[in-house]
C-alpha positions as CSV (number, residue, x, y, z in Angstrom):
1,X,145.2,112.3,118.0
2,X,145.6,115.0,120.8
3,X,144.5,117.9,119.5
4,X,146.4,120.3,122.2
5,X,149.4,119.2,121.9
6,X,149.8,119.6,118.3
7,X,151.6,122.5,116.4
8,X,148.8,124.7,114.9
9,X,148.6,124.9,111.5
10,X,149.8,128.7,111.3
11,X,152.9,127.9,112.9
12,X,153.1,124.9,110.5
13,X,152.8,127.0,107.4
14,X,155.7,129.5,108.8
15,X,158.1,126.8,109.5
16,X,158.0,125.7,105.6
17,X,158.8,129.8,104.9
18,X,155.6,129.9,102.9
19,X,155.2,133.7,103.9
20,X,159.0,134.1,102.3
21,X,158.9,137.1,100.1
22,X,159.1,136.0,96.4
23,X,158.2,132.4,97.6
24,X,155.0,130.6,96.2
25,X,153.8,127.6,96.8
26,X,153.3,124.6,94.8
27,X,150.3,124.0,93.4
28,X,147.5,123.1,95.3
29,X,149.4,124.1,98.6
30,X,152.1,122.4,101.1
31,X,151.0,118.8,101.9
32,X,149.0,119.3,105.4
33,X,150.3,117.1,108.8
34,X,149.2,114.3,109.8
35,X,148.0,115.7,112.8
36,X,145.8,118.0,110.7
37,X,142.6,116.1,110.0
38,X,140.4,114.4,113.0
39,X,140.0,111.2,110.9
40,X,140.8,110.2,106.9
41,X,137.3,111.0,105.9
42,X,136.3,107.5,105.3
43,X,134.0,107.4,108.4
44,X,130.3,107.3,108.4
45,X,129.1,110.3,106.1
46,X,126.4,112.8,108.2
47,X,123.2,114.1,106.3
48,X,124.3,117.4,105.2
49,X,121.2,119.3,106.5
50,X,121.9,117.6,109.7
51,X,125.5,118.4,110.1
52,X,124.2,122.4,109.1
53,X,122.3,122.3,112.2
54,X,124.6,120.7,114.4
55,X,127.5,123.3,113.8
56,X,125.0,125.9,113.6
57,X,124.2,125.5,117.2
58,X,127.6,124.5,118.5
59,X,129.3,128.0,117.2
60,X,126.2,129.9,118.4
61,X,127.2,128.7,122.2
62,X,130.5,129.1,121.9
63,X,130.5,132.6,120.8
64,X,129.7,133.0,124.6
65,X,132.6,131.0,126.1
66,X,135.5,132.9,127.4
67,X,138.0,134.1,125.1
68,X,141.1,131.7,126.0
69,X,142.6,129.5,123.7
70,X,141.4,126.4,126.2
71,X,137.9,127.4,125.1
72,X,138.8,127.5,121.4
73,X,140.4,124.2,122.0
74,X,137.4,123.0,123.1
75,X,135.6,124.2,120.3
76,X,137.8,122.6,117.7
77,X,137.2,119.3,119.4
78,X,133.3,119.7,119.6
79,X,133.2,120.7,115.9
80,X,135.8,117.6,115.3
81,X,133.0,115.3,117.0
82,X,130.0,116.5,114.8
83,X,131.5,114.1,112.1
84,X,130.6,117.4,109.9
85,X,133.0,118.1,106.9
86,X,135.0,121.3,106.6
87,X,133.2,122.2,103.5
88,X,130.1,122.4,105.6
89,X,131.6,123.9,108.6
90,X,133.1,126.8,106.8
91,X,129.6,128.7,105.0
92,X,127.8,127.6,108.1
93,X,130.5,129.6,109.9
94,X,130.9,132.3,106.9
95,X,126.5,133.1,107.4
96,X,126.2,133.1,111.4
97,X,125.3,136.3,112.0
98,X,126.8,136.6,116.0
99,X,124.8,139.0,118.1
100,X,128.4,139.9,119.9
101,X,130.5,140.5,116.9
102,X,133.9,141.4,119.0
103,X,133.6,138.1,120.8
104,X,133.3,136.2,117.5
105,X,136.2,137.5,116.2
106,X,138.1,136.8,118.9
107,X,136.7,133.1,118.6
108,X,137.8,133.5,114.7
109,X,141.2,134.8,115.8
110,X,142.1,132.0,118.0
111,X,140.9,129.3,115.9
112,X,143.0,130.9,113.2
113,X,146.3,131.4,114.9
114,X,145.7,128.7,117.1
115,X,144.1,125.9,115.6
116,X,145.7,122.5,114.9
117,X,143.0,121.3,112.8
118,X,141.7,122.0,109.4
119,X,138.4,122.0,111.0
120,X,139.4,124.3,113.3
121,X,140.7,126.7,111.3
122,X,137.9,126.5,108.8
123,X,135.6,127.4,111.4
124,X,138.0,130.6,111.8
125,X,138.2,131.5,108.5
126,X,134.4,131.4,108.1
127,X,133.7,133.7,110.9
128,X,136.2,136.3,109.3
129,X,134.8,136.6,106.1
130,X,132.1,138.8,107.3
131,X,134.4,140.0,110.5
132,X,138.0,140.1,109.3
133,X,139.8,143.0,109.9
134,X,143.1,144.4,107.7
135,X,145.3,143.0,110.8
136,X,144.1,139.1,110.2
137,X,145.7,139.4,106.5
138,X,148.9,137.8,107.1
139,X,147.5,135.1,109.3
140,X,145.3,134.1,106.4
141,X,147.6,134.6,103.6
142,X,150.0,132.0,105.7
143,X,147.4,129.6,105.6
144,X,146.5,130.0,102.5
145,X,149.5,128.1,101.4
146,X,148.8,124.6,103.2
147,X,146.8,122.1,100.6
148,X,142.8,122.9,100.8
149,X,142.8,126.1,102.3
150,X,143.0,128.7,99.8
151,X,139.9,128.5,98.9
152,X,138.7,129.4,102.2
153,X,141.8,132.2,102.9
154,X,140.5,133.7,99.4
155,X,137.0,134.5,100.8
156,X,138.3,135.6,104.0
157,X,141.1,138.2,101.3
158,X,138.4,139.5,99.1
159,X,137.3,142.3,101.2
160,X,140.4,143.0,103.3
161,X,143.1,142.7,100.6
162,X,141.8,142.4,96.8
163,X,145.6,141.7,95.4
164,X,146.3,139.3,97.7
165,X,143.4,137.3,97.2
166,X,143.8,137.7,93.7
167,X,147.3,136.3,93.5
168,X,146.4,133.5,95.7
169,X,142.9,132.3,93.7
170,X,145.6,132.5,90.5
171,X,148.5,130.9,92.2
172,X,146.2,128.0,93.7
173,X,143.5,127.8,90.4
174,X,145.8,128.7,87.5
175,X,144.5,129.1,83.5
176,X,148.0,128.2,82.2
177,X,151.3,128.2,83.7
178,X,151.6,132.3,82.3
179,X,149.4,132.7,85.5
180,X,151.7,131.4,87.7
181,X,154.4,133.4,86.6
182,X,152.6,136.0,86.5
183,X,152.2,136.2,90.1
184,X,156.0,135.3,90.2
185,X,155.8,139.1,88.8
186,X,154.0,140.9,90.3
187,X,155.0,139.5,93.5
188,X,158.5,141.0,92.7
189,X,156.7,144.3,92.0
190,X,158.3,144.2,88.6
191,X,156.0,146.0,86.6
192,X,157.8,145.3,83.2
193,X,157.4,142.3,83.7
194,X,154.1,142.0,84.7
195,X,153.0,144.1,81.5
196,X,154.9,141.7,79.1
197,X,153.3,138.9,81.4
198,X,149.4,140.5,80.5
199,X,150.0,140.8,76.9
200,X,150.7,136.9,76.3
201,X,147.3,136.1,78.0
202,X,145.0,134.9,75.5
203,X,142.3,137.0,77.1
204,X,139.7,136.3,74.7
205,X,140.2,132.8,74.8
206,X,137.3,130.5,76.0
207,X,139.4,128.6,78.6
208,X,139.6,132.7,80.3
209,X,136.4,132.2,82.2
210,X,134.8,135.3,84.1
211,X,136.1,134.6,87.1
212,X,139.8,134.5,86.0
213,X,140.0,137.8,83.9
214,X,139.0,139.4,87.0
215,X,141.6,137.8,89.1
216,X,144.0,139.3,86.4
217,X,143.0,142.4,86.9
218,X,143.0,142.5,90.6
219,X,146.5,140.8,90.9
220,X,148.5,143.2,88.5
221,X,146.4,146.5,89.6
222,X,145.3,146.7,86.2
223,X,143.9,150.9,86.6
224,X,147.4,151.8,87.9
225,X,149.3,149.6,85.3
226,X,147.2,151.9,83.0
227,X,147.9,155.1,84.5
228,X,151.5,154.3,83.8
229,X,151.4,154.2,80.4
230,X,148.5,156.4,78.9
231,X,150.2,155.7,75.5
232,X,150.4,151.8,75.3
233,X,147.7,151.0,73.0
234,X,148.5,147.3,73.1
235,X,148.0,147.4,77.0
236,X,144.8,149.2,76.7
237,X,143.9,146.3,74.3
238,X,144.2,143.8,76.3
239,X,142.5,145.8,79.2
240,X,139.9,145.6,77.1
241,X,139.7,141.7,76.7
242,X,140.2,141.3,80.0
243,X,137.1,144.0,80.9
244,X,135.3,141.9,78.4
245,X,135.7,138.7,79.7
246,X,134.9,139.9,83.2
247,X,131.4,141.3,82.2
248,X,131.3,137.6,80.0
249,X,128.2,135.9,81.5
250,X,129.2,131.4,81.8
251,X,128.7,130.7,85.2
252,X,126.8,131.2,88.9
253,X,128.6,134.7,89.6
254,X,128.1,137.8,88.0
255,X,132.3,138.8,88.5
256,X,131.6,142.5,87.0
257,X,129.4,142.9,90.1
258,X,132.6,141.5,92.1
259,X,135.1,144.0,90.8
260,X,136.1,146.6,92.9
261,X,137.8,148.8,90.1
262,X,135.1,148.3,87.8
263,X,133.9,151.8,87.4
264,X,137.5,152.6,86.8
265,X,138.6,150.8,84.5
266,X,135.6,151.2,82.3
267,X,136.4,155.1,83.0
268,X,139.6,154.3,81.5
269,X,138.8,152.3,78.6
270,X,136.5,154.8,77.2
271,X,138.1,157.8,77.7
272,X,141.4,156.0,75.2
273,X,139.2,153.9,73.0
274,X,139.9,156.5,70.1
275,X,143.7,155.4,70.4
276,X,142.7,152.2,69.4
277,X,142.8,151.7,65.6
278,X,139.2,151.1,64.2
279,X,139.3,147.4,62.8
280,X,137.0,144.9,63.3
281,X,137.9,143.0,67.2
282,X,138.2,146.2,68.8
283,X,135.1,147.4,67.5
284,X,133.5,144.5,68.4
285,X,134.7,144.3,72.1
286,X,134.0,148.0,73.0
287,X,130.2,147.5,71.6
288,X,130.0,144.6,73.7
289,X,131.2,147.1,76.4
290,X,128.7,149.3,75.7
291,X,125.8,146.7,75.3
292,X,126.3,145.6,79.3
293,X,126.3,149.0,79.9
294,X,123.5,149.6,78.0
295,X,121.1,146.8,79.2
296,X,123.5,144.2,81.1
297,X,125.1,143.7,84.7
298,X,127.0,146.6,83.7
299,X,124.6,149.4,83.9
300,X,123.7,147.5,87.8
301,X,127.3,149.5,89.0
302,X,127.5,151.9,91.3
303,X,127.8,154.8,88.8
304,X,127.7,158.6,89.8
305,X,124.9,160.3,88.4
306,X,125.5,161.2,84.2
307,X,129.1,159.3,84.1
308,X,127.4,155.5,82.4
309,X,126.0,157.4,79.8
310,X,129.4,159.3,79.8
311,X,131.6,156.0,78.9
312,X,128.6,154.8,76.7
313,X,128.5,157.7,74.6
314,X,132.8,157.9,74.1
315,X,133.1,154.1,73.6
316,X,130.1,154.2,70.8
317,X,131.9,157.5,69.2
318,X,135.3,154.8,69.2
319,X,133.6,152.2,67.3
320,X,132.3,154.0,64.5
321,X,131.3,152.3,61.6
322,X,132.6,149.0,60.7
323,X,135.9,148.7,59.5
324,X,134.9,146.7,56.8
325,X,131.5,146.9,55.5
326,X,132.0,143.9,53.4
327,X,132.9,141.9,56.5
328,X,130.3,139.3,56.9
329,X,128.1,138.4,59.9
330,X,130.4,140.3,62.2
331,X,130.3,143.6,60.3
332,X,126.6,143.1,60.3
333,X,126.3,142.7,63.9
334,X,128.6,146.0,64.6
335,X,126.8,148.0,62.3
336,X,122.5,147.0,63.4
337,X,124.3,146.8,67.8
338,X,125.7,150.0,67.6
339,X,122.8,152.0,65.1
340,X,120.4,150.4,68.0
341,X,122.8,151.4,70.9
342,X,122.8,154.8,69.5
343,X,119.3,155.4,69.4
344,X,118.6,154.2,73.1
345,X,121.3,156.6,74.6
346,X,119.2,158.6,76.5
347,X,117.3,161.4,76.0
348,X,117.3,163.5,79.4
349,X,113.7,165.1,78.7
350,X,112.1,161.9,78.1
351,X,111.0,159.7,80.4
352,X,112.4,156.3,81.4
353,X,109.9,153.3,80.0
354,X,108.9,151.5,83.3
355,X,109.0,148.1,81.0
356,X,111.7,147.8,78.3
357,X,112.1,144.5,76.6
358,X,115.5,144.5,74.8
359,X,117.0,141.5,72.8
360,X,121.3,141.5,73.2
361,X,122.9,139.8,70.6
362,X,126.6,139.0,71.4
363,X,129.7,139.6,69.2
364,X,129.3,136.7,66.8
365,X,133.7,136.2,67.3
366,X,132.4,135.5,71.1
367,X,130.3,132.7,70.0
368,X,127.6,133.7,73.1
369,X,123.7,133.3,73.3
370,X,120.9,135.5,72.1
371,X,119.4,136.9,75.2
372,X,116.7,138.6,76.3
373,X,116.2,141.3,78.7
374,X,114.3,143.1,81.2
375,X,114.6,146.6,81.9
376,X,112.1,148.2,84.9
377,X,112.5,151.6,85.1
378,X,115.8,151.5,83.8
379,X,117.1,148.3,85.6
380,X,118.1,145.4,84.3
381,X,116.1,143.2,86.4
382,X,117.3,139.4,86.1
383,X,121.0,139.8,87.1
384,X,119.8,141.0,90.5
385,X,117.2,138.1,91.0
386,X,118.9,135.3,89.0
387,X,122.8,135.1,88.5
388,X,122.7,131.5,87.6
389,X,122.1,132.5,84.2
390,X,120.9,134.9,81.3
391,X,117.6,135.6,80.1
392,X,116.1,133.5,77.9
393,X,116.1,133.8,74.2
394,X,113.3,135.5,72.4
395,X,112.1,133.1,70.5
396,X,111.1,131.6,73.8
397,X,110.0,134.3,75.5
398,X,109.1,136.6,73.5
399,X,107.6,135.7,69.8
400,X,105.9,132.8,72.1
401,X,103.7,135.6,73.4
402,X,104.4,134.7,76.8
403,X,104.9,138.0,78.5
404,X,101.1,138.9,77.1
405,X,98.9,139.3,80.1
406,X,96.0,137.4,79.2
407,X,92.4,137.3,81.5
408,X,94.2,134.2,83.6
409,X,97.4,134.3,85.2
410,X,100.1,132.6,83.4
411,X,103.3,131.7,85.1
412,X,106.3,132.5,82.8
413,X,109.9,131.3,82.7
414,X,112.2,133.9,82.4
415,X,116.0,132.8,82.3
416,X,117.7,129.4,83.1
417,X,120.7,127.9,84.4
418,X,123.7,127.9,82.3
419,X,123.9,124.3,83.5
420,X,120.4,123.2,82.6
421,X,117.1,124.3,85.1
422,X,117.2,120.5,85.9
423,X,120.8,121.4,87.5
424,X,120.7,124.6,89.2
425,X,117.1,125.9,88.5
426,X,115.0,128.7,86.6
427,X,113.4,131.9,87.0
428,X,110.0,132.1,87.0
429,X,107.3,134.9,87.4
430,X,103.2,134.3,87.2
431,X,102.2,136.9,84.4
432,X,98.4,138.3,85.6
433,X,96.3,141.4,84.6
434,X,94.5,143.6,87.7
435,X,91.9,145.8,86.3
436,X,94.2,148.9,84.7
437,X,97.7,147.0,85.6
438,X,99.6,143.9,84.7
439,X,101.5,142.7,88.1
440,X,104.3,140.2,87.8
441,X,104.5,138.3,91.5
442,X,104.6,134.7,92.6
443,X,109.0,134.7,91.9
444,X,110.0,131.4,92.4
445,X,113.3,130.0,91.4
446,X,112.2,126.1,90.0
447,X,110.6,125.3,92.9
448,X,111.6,127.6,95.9
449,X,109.5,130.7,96.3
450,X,112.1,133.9,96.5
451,X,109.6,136.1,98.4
452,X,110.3,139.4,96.1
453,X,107.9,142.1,95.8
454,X,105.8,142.2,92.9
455,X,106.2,144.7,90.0
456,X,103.1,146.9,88.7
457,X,102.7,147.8,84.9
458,X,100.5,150.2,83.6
459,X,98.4,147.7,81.6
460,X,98.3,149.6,78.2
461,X,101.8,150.6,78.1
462,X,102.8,146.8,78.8
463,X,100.1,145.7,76.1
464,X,102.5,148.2,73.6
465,X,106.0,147.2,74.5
466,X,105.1,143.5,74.5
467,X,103.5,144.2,70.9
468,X,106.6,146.1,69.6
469,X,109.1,143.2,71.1
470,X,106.8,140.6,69.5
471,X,107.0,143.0,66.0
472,X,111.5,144.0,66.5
473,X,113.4,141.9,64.1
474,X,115.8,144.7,63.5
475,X,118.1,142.2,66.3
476,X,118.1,140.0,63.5
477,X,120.0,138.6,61.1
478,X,118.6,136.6,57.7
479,X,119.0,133.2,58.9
480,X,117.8,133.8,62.4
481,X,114.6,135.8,61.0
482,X,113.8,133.0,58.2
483,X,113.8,130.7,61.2
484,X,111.5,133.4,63.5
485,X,109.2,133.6,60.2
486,X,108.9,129.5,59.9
487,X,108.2,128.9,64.0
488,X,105.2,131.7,63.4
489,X,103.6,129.8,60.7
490,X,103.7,126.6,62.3
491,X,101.7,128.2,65.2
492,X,99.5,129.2,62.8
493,X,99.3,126.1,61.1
494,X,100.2,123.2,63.1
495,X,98.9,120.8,60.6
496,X,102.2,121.0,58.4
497,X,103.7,119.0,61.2
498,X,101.0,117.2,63.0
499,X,99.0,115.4,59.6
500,X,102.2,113.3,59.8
501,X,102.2,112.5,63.6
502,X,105.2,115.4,64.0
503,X,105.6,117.7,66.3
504,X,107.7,121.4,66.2
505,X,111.2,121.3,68.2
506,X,114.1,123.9,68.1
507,X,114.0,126.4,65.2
508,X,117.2,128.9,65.1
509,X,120.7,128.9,63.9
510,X,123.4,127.1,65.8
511,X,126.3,129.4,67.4
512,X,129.1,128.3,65.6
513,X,126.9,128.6,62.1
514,X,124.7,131.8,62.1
515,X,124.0,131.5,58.2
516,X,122.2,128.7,58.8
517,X,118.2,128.0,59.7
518,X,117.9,124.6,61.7
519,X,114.1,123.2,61.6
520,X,113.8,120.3,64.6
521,X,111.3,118.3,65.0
522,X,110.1,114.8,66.1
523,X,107.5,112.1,65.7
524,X,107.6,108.6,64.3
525,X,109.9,107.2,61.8
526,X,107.9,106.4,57.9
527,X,106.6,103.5,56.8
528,X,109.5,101.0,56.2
529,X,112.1,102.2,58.7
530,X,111.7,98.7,60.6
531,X,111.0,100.4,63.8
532,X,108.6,102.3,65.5
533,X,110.4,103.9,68.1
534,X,110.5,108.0,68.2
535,X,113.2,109.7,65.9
536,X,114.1,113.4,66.0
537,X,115.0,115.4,62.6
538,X,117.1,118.5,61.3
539,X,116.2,120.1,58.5
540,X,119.0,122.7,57.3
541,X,118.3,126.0,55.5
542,X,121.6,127.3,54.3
543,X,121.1,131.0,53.7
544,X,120.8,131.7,49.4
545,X,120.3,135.2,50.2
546,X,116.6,134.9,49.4
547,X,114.6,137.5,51.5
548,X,113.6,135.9,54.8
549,X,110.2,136.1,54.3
550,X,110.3,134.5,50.9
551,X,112.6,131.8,52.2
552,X,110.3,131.1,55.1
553,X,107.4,131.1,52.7
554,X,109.3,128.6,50.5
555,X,109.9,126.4,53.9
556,X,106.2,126.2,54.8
557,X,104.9,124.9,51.2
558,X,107.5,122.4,51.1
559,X,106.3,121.0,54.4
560,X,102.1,121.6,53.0
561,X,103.4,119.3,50.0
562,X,106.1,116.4,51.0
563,X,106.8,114.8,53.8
564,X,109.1,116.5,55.7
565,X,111.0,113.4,57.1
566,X,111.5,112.9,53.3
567,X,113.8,115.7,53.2
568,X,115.2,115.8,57.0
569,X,118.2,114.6,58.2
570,X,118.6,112.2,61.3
571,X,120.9,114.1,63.4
């Protein structure tokens, strides 16, 4: 392939009119050339670490060259020749940080507009996601459009042109078809349309992840849609799923932090949450509002001073009481969230706890995890150190007593992975007591240290709020306390379990069934069963509206008196 001769991939993209007005492009992109990719991949694979350092020092000397397109051509042939794969070339590009920023752009530029390979114009597009500028924006929306690039363009978008790279990420990475068209929309700046478009989105819908409900908002200008319509109650409900699903917490970005308008729209929202009629889904979604402003990424915004405890206050006066008080577990859950939300709004002649150990429990029609977090002087402190997931639940954080700072350091996990801390890792902090204070240092995510500052606790006002976490079960519901109230007795009596070679597993209620207390546990099969191979049991506790306590009690004498694989299931 001769690189110089060959059209560059701009000029490529304009030929097929992808930067037509009204025109998108099929899915996935335009099919690239041939002439766009040095080889079909199948070569010899380099070491990823390897191929890091090999681009790394290749763009660093040629931010020096001349600024002529034969230098850039140069460049696209030396990166071609590292045998390094785009998807490498384009963060290592995206992180250089170029003592000569003008002559890095210019590199960027003419790579961009000039290169004839994909690993060319990855290497551009890299360089101007910290360095583009509001002219490159048509360049990279053209490109955009060829097959593998969007991804890249998008980064490059986010700060230069929010809309744009929001209608690309959704035209490239739809949720359903209604995506697609609803780019078609607002693409033709129909704003009827694009209205009527929003209201068929199942916004609340588990297959909305994070990352798309704020790509909706971006693409159809959500605030200003609003501001167009201060009566449309059934927009402003579905500005509230979407606001919802964006603070929603399922994968390795935090996308409230990502949203430019967020402070708007959650301006919005509470000041016509009254319009809303008071039954039972919007009651839930504007507590869960004021939860993550309360103790979540939320409260992490950029807010002006008094306006967060503004919109907290008007969207807790919009929810009220519950609809219906005979509602069930989701009644429950509006009524103890918002009689505890109420009671934390602050008071402005006290002073801020520099420890506050809260436990968020998540609309039960949202089917998320109980959670617990960490406030330091106000701050929520785990969505700034760990996005790859939430806090972990209390049960193993904090009834396990291992926040107490006892006379030896104790390193303590504080929040895992969505995916699994055998996937993408866990937060961990070593737990020690210094004379008068209780430091937490040593951060290390798994096994990487993460070098952050320590944090300093007056020892006896730690001591207290680890005591009155340990003591809260006003989080609680029935099911989940019973289960709270059997894993304390087994610590206390480990015998129930241990006489018959068991040991203690998971004790909670599952997601989808709340009213119901699941005893785990594992050990060797009884006498009989033919094998000797480990087994694991459930017990279930459906919930006969005994008193917790009493149920829990009940629990632990049947286990002092049978055989507890006598009454267990075998999942």
């Amino acid at each position: 392939m001769s690189a110089p001769t060959a059209p560059s991939l701009l000029a490529y993209a304009r030929s097929l009119g992808a930067t037509a007005p009204g025109t998108l492009p099929p899915r996935g992109g335009h099919p690239l050339p041939d002439t766009a990719r040095a080889s079909d991949g199948s070569g010899p694979r380099v070491p990823y670490g390897q191929a890091r350092e090999t681009v790394t020092r290749l763009l660093r000397s040629r931010l020096t060259a001349p600024d002529t397109a034969r230098a850039a051509a140069e460049t696209e042939r030396a990166l071609i020749a590292t045998g390094a794969r785009e998807h490498v070339v384009f963060p290592v590009a995206a992180a250089l940080e170029p003592g000569d920023p003008a002559a890095a752009r210019a590199l960027a530029r003419r790579l961009v507009r000039g290169g004839t390979t994909v690993h060319g114009v990855v290497a551009g597009l890299g360089l101007l996601e910290r360095l583009g500028e509001p002219e490159d924006v048509p360049y990279v929306r053209a490109l955009g459009t060829l097959h593998g690039l969007a991804r890249y363009a998008v980064g490059v978008l986010d700060p230069l042109d929010r809309v744009a790279a929001a209608l690309m990420w959704l035209t490239h990475r739809p949720v359903a078809d209604v995506a697609r068209r609803l780019v078609e929309d607002v693409t033709a700046g129909d704003h009827t349309a694009v209205r009527e478009r929003l209201l068929g989105l199942a916004a609340d819908h588990r297959r909305m992840g994070p990352d798309a409900a704020r790509r909706m908002t971006e693409a159809t200008a959500l605030v200003d849609l609003l501001a167009r319509s201060p009566e449309d109650t059934a927009l402003l409900a579905q500005a509230v799923r979407l606001l919802v699903r964006t603070t929603t917490r399922e994968d390795h970005e935090i996308e409230i932090a990502r949203y430019a308008d967020a402070l708007a729209l959650y301006g919005t929202v509470a000041e016509r949450a009254h319009l809303l009629p008071r039954e039972p889904g919007h009651q839930a979604r504007l507590l869960t509002l004021a939860q993550e402003l309360h103790s979540g990424a939320s409260r992490l915004l950029d807010w002006p001073s008094g306006l967060r405890e503004t919109v907290l206050g008007r969207l807790l006066d919009a929810v009220g009481e519950p609809a219906d008080p005979d509602g069930g577990h989701r009644a429950d859950w509006i009524r103890r969230t918002a009689r505890h939300l109420r009671a934390a709004l602050p008071d402005p002649a006290a002073d801020t706890p520099r420890l506050r150990i809260e436990v968020a429990v998540p609309d039960p029609g949202d089917r998320g995890a109980v959670e617990t977090r960490l406030l330091v002087d106000g701050r929520p402190i785990l969505p700034e150190i760990f996005a790859q997931g939430p806090g972990d639940a209390p049960e193993q954080l904090v009834d396990t007593g291992s926040l107490r700072a006892g006379p030896e350091p104790r390193e303590v996990r504080l929040a895992e992975a969505h995916c699994t801390e055998g996937c993408c890792g866990a937060l961990y902090t070593t737990v020690s007591r210094e004379g008068p204070h209780v430091v937490w240092s040593g951060w290390r995510r798994s096994g990487r240290p993460l070098g952050l500052p320590a944090y300093r606790f007056d020892a006896d006002a730690y001591d207290a709020e680890v005591a009155r976490a340990e003591r809260d079960h006003d989080w609680t519901w029935p099911a989940r306390r019973t289960g709270r109230l059997i894993t304390a007795g087994l610590r206390d009596r480990p015998d129930l379990l241990t006489r018959w070679g068991l040991r203690p597993g998971w004790i909670s209620t599952y997601l989808h069934d709340p009213d119901t207390t699941v005893v785990t546990f594992a050990g060797p099969p009884p006498e009989g069963a033919g094998t000797a191979a480990p087994r694991s049991y459930t017990w279930r506790l459906p919930d006969d509206g005994t008193p917790p306590r009493e149920r829990a009690a009940r629990a632990l004498r049947r286990m002092a008196e049978e055989d507890p694989r006598s009454f267990a299931q075998r999942p």
